[in-house]
C-alpha positions as CSV (number, residue, x, y, z in Angstrom):
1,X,-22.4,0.7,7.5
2,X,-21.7,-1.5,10.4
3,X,-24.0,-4.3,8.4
4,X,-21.6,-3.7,5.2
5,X,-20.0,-7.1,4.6
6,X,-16.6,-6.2,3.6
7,X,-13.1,-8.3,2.5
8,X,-10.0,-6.4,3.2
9,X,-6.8,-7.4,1.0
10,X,-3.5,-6.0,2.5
11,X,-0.5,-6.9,3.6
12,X,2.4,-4.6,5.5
13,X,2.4,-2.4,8.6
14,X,1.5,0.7,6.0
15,X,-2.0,-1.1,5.3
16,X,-3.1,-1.5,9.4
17,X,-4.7,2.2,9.8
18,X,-7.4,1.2,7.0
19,X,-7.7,-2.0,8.5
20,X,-8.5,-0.7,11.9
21,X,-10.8,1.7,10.3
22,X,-12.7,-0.8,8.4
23,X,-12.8,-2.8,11.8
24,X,-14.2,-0.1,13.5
25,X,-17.3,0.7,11.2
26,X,-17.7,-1.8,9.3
27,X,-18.2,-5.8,9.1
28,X,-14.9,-7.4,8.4
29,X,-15.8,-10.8,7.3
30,X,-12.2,-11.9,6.0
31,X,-8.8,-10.4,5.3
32,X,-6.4,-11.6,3.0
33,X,-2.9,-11.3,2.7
34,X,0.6,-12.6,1.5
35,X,1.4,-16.4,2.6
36,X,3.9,-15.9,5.7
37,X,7.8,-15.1,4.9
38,X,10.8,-16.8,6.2
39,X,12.5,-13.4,8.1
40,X,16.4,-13.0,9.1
41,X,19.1,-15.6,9.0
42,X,17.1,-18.1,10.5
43,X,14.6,-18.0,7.9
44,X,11.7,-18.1,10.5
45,X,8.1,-18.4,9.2
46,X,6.3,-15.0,10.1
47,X,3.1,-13.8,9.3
48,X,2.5,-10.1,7.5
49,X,1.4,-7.2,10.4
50,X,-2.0,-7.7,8.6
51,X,-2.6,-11.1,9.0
52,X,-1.4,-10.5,12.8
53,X,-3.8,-7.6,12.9
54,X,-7.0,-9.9,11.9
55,X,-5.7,-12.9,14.2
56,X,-5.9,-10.8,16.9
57,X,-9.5,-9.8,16.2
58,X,-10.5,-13.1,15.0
59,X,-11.0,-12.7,11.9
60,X,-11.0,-15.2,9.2
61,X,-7.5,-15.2,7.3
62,X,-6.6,-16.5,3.2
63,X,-3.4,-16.3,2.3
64,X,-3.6,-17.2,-1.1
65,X,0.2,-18.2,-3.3
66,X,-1.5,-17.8,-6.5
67,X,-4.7,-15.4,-6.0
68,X,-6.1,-16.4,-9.8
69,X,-6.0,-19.7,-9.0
70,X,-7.5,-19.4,-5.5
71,X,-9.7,-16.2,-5.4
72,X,-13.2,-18.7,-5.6
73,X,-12.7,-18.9,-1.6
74,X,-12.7,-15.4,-1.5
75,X,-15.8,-14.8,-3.8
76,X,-17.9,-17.3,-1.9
77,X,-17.9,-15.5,1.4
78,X,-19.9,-13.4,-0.6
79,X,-19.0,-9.6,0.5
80,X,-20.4,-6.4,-0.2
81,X,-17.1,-4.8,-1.1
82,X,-13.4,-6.2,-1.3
83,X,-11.2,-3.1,-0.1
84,X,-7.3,-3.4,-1.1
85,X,-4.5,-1.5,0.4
86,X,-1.0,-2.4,-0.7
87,X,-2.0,-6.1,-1.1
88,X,0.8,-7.3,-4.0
89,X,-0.7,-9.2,-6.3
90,X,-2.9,-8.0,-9.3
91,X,-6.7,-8.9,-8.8
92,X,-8.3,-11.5,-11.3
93,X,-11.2,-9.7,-12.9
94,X,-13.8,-12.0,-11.8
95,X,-12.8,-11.4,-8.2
96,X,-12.7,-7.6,-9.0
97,X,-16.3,-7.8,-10.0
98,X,-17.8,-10.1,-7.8
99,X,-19.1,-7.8,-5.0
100,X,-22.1,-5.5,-4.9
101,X,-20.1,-2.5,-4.9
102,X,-17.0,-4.1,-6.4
103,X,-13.7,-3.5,-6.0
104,X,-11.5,-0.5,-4.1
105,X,-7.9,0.4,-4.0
106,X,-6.4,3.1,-1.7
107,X,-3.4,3.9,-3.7
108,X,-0.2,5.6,-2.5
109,X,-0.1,8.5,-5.0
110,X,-2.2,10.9,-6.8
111,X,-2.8,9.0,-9.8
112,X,-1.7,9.0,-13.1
113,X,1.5,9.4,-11.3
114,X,3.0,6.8,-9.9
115,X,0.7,3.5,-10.5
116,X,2.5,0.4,-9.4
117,X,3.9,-1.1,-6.7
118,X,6.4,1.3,-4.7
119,X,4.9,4.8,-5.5
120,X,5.8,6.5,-1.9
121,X,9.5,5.5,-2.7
122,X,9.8,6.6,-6.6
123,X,8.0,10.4,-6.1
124,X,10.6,10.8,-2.8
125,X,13.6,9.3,-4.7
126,X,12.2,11.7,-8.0
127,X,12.4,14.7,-5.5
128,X,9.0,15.1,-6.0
129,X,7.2,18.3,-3.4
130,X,4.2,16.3,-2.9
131,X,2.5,13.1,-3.5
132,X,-0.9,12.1,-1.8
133,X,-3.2,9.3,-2.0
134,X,-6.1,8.1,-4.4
135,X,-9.0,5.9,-3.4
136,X,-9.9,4.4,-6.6
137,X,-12.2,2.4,-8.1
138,X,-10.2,-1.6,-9.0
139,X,-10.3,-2.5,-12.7
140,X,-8.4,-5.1,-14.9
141,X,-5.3,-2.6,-15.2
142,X,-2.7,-2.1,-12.8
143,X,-3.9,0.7,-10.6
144,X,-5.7,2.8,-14.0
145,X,-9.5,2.2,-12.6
146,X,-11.7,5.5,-11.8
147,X,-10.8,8.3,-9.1
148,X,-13.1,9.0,-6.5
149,X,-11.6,11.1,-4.5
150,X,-7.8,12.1,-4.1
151,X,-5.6,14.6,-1.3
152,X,-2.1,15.5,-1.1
153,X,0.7,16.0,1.6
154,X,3.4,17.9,1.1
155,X,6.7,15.9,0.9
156,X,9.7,18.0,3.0
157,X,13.1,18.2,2.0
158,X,14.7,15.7,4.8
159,X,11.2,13.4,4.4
160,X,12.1,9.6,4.8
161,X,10.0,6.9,3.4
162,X,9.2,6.3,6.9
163,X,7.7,9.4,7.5
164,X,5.6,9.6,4.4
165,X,4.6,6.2,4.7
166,X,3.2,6.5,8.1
167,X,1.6,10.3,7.2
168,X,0.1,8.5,4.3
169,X,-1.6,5.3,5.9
170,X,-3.2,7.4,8.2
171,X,-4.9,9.3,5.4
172,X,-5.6,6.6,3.1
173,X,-7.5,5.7,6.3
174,X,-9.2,9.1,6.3
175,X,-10.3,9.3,3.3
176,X,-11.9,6.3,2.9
177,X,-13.9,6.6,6.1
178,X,-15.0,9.5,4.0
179,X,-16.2,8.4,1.0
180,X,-17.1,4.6,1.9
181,X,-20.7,5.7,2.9
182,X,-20.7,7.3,-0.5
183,X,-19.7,4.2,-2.4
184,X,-22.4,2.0,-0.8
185,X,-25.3,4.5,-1.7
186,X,-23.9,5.0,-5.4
187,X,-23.3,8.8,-5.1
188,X,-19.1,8.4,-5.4
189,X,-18.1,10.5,-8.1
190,X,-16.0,8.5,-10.5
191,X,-13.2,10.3,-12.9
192,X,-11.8,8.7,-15.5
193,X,-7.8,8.8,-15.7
194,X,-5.7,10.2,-18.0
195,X,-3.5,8.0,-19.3
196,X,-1.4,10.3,-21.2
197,X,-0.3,11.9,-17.8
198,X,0.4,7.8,-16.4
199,X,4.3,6.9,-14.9
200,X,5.2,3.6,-13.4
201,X,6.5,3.0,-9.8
202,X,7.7,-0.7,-10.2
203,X,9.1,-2.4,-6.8
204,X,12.2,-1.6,-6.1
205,X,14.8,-4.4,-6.7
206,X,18.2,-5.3,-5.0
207,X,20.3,-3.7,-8.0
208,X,18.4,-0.1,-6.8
209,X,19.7,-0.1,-3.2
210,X,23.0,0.4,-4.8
211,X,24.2,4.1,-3.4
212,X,26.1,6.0,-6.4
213,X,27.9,9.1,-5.9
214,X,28.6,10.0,-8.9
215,X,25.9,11.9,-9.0
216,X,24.7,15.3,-7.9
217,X,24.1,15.6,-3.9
218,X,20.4,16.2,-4.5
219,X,20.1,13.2,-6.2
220,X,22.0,11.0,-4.1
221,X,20.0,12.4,-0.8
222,X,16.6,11.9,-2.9
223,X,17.5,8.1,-3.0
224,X,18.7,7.7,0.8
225,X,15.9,9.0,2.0
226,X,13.4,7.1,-0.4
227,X,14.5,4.0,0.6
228,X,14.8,4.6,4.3
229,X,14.9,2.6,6.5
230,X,13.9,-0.6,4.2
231,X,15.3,-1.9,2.6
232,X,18.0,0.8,2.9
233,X,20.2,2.6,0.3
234,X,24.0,1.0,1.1
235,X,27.5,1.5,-0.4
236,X,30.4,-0.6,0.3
237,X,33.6,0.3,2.6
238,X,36.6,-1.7,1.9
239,X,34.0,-4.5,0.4
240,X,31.9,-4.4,3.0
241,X,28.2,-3.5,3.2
242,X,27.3,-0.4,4.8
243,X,23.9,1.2,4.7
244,X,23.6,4.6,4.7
245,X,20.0,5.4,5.6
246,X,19.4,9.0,6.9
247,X,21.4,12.6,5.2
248,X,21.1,16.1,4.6
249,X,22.6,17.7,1.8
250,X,25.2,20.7,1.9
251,X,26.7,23.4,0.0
252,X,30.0,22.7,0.3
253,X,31.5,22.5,-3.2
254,X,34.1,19.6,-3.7
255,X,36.9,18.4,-6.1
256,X,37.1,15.0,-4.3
257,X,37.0,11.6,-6.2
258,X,32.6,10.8,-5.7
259,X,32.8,8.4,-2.9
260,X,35.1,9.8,-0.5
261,X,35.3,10.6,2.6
262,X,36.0,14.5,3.2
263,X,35.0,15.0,7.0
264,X,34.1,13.5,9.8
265,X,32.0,15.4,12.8
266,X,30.3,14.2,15.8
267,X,27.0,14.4,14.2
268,X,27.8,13.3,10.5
269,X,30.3,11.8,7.8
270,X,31.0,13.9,4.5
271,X,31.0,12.2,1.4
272,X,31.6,13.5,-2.0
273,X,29.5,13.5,-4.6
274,X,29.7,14.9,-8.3
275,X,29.0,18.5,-7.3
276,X,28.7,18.9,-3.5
277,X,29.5,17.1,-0.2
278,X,26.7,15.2,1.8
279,X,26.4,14.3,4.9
280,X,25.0,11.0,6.5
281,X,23.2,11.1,9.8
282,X,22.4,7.1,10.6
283,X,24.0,4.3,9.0
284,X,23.6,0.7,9.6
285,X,27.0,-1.5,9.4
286,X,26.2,-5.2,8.4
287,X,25.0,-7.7,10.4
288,X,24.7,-4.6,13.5
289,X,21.7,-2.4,14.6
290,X,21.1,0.9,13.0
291,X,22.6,3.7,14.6
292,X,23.3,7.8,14.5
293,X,26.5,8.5,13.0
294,X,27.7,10.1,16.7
295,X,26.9,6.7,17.9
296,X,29.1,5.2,15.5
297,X,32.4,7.5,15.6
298,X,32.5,6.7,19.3
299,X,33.2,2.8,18.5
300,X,35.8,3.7,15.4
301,X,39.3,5.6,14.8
302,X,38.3,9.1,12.7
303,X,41.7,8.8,11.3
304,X,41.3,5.8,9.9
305,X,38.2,6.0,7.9
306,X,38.9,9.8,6.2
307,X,40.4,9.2,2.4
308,X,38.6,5.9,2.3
309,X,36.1,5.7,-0.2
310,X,33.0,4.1,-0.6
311,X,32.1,2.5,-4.0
């Protein structure tokens, strides 16, 4: 496999683990990723943990704007196999089916379910029990090409994005160390989808980071920790931005306006919601550091902040 002439297409920290692993066993001729990103209030120009990654190993990088209109780069290199893990753009179909083996995705959830681009976030903020990843043969659709081979991880009750992403990388990694060898002898089994059984995971916009509490605690809990820690669930105190990125849920009934806060202890602050109360364990003020909720009583006056509601 070593001799395998492969193209990697990825772009955040959550892709790295396959890219190691392809590094490892197999020839990494090129890796392409998003064009850099201006980052924080300075707006400086930084390159994707990928693109890092493959600079580090010296290996050629293409960071195309508009991958249709530039994949003929990517084609001549001529590889065996273009692997893509949580790239961002959709692939042309000429670039699809360019290599010897073609095209394959290792997606973030056992498809149908969840084909787009934020699938870890939607099944955690759906309160799904488990999720799991797909390796997948690319077609022209947006993630619907054939399954080779799929596993699942259970998703806990206080599971963050965070956590599941980084459980999840690792076995995207896994399994495709595991059926890659397959693939390149043409003895991967290939299932055909079911579409009927299909839902969408579409990225997640600013308007969804929005933090409502008039809703029941389970569902408000499902959505801070499916967004945690970016971009972050927030709700705003006295207008100003608050994020509110780690909770646990309680069974403390309440009559309280949703939005308000009912208790403050050294470990958490109690919020209403439509049924129950629940309580938020880190929280990131704006423009500060994120920090544990005992971190941030010690800085503020208790008495000040109970009543207050957050809208």
């Amino acid at each position: 496999m070593k001799d395998t002439k492969v193209i990697f297409m990825g772009t955040p920290s959550y892709s790295i683990p396959v890219l190691e692993m392809l590094i490892e066993s197999a020839n990494v001729i090129a890796v392409v990723t998003q064009p850099d990103k201006e980052i924080g209030r300075k707006k400086i120009l930084t390159p994707c943990p990928v693109k890092k990654l493959a600079q580090e190993c010296n290996i050629k990088v293409i960071s195309p704007k508009k991958l249709k209109e530039e994949c003929q780069e990517i084609i001549d290199l001529k590889p065996d196999i273009i692997i893509t893990c949580a790239y961002g753009q959709i692939l042309p179909e000429k670039l699809i089916y360019a290599p010897k083996y073609n095209t394959v995705n290792v997606h973030a959830s056992l498809l149908p379910k969840y084909r787009g681009g934020a699938p870890i976030q939607h099944a955690i903020i759906n309160g799904e029990k488990e999720t799991g990843i797909t390796i997948m043969y690319t077609d022209k659709g947006m993630d619907s090409g054939d399954i080779i081979k799929e596993e699942k991880i259970t998703i806990n009750e206080n599971d963050t994005y965070d956590i599941i992403s980084e459980k999840m990388s690792k076995l995207g990694a896994k399994l495709l160390k595991e059926v890659l060898p397959k693939i390149l002898n043409n003895t991967a089994p290939r299932q055909k989808q079911d579409d009927t059984q299909k839902t969408i995971a579409p990225i997640i916009k600013k308007e969804d980071e929005h933090l409502d509490f008039n809703n029941p605690v389970q569902k408000v809990h499902n959505k801070i920790r499916g967004l945690s820690s970016v971009p972050g669930t927030y709700a705003l105190l006295n207008k100003n931005r608050i994020k509110l990125l780690t909770s646990e849920t309680t069974n403390t009934a309440t009559n309280k306006k949703p939005g308000t806060i009912t208790k403050i202890e050294k470990d958490g602050i109690y919020i209403s919601c439509q049924d129950k109360e629940i309580k938020i364990t880190k929280l990131q003020v704006s423009g500060k550091k994120q920090v544990s909720v005992k971190d941030y009583i010690n800085g503020i006056k208790k008495e000040e902040l109970l009543g207050q509601e957050l809208k």
